[in-house]
N, CA, C and O of each residue as an XYZ file, in Angstrom:
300
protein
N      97.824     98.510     83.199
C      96.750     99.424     83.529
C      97.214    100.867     83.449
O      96.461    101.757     83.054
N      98.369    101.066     83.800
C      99.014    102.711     82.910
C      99.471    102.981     85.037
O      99.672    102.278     86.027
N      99.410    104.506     84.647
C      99.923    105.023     85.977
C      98.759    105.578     86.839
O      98.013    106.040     85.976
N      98.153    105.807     88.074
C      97.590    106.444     89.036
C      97.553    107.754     88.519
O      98.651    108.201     88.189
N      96.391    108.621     88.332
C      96.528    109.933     88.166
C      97.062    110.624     89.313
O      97.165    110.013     90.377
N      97.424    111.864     89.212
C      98.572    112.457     90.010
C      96.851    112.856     91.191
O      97.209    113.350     92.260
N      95.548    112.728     91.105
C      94.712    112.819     91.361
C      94.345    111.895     92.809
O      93.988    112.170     93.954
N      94.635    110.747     92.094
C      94.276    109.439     92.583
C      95.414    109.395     93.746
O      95.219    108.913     94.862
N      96.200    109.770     93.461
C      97.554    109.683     94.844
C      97.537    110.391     95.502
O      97.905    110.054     96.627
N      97.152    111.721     95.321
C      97.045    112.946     96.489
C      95.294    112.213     97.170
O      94.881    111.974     98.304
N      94.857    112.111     96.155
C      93.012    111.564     97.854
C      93.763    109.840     98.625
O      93.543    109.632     99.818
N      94.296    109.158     98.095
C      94.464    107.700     98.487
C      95.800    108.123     99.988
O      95.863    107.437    101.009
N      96.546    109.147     99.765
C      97.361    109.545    100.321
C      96.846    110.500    101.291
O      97.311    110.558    102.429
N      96.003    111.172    100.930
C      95.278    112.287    102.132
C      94.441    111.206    102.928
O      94.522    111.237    104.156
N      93.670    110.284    102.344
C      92.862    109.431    103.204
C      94.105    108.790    104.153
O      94.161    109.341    105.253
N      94.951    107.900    103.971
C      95.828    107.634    104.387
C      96.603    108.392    105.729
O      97.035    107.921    106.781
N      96.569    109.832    105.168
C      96.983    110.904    106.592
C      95.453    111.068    107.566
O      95.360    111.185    108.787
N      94.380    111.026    106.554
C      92.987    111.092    107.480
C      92.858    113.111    107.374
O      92.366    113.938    108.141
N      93.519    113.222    106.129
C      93.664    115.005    105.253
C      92.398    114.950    104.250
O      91.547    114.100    103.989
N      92.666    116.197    103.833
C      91.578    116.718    102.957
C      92.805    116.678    101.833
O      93.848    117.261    102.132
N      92.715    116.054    100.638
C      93.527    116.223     99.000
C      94.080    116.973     98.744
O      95.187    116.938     98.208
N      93.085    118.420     99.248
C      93.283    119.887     98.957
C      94.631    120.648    100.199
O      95.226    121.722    100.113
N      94.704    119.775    101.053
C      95.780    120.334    102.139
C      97.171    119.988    101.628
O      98.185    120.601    101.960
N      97.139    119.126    100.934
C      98.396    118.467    100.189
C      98.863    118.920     98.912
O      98.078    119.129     97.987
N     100.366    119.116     98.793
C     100.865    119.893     97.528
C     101.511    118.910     96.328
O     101.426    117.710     96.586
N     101.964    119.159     95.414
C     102.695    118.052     94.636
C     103.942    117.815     95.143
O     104.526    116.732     95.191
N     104.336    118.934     95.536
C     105.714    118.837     95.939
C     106.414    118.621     97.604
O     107.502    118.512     98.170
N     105.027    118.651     97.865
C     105.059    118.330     99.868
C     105.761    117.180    100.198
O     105.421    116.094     99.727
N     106.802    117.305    101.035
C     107.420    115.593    101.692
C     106.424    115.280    102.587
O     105.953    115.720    103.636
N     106.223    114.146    101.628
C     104.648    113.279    102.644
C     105.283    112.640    103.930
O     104.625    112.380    104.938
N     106.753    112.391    103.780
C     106.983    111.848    105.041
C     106.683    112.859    106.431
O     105.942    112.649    107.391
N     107.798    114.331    106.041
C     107.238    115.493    107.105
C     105.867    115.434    107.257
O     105.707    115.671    108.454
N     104.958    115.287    106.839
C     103.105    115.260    107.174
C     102.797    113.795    107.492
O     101.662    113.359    107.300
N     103.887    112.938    108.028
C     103.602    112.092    109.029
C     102.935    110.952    108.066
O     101.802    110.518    108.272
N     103.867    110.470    106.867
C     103.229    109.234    106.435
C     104.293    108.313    106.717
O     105.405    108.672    106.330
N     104.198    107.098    107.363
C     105.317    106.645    107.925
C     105.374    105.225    106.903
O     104.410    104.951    106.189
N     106.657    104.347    106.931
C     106.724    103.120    106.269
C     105.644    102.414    105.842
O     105.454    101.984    104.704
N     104.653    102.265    107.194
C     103.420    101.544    107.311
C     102.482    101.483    106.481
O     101.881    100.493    106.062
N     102.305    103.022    106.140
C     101.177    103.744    105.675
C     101.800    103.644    104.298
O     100.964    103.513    103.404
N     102.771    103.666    104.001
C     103.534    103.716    102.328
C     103.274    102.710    101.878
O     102.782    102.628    100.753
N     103.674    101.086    103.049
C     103.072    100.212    102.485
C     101.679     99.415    102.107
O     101.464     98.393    101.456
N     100.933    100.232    102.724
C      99.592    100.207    102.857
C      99.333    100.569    101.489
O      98.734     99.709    100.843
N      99.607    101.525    100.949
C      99.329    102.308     99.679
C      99.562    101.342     98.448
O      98.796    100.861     97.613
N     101.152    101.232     98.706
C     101.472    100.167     97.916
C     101.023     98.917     97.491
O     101.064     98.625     96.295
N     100.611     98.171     98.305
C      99.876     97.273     98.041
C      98.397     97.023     97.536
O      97.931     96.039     96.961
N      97.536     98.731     98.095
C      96.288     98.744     97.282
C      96.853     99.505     95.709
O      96.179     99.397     94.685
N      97.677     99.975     95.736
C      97.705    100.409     94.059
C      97.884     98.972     93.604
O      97.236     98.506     92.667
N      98.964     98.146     94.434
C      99.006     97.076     93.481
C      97.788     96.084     93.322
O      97.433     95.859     92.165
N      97.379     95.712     93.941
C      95.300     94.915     93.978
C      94.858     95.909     93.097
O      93.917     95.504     92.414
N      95.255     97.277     92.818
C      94.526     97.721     91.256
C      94.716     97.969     90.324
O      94.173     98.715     89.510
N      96.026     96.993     90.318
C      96.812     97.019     89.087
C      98.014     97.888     88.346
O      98.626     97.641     87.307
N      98.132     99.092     89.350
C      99.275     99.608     89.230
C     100.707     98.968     89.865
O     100.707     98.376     90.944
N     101.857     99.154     89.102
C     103.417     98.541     89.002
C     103.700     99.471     90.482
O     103.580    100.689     90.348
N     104.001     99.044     91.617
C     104.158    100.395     92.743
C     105.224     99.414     93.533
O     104.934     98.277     93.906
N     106.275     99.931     93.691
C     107.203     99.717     94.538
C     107.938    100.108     96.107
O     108.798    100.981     95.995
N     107.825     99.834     96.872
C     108.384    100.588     98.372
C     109.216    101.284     97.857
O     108.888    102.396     97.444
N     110.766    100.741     97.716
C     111.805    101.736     98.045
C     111.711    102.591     96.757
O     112.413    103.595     96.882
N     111.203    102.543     95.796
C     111.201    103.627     95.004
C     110.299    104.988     95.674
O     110.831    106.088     95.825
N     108.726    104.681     96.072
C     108.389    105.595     96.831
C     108.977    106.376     98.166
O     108.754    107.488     98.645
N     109.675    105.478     98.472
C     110.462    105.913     99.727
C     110.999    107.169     99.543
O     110.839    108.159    100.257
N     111.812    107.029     98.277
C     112.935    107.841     98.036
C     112.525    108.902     97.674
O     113.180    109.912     97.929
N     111.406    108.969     97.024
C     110.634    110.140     96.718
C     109.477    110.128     96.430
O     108.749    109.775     95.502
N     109.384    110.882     98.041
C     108.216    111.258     98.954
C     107.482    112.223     98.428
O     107.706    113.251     99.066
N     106.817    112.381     97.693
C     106.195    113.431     97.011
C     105.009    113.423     96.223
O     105.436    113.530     95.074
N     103.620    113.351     96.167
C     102.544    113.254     95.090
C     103.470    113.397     93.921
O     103.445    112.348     93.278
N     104.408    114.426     93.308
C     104.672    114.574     92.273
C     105.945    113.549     91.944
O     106.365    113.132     90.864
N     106.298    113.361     93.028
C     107.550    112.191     92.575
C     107.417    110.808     92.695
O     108.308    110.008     92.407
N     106.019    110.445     93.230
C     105.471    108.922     93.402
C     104.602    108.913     91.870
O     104.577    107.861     91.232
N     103.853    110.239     91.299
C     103.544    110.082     89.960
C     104.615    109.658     88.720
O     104.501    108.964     87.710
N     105.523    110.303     89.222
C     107.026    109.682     88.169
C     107.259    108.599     88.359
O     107.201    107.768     87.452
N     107.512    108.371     89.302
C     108.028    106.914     90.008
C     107.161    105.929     89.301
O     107.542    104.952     88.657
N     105.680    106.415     89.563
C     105.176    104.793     88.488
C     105.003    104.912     87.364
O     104.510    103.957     86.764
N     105.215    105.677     86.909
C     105.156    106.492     85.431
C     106.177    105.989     84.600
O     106.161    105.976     83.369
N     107.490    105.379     85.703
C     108.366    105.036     84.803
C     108.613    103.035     85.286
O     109.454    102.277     84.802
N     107.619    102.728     86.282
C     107.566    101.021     86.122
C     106.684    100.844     85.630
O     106.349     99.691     85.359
């Protein structure tokens, strides 16, 4: 199905904080704005029910709209 637009991860991720898309940067550590394991795996598992390749510890490592767009960009 290809990768999540860098779009699609900043609203699925702001919903997730219970944020507005627009409060969130590409380069913001989503963990500092309080997204915890839980919530990562939460994510993870609806990208995957939509067909995106999404992994925990790769997102883990980098916490970032712009570095979770790489991250599946390259599974």
């Amino acid at each position: 199905m290809g990768v999540p637009s860098r779009e699609l991860i900043r609203a699925d991720v702001a919903e997730s904080l219970g944020e507005s898309p627009d409060d969130l940067t590409d380069d913001e550590n989503l963990l500092d704005r309080g997204l915890d394991s839980i919530r990562i795996m939460t994510l993870v598992e609806k990208w995957r029910r939509d067909g995106y390749h999404a992994d925990f510890l790769d997102l883990a490592e980098n916490p970032t709209v712009a570095g979770w767009e790489s991250v599946l960009r390259r599974s």
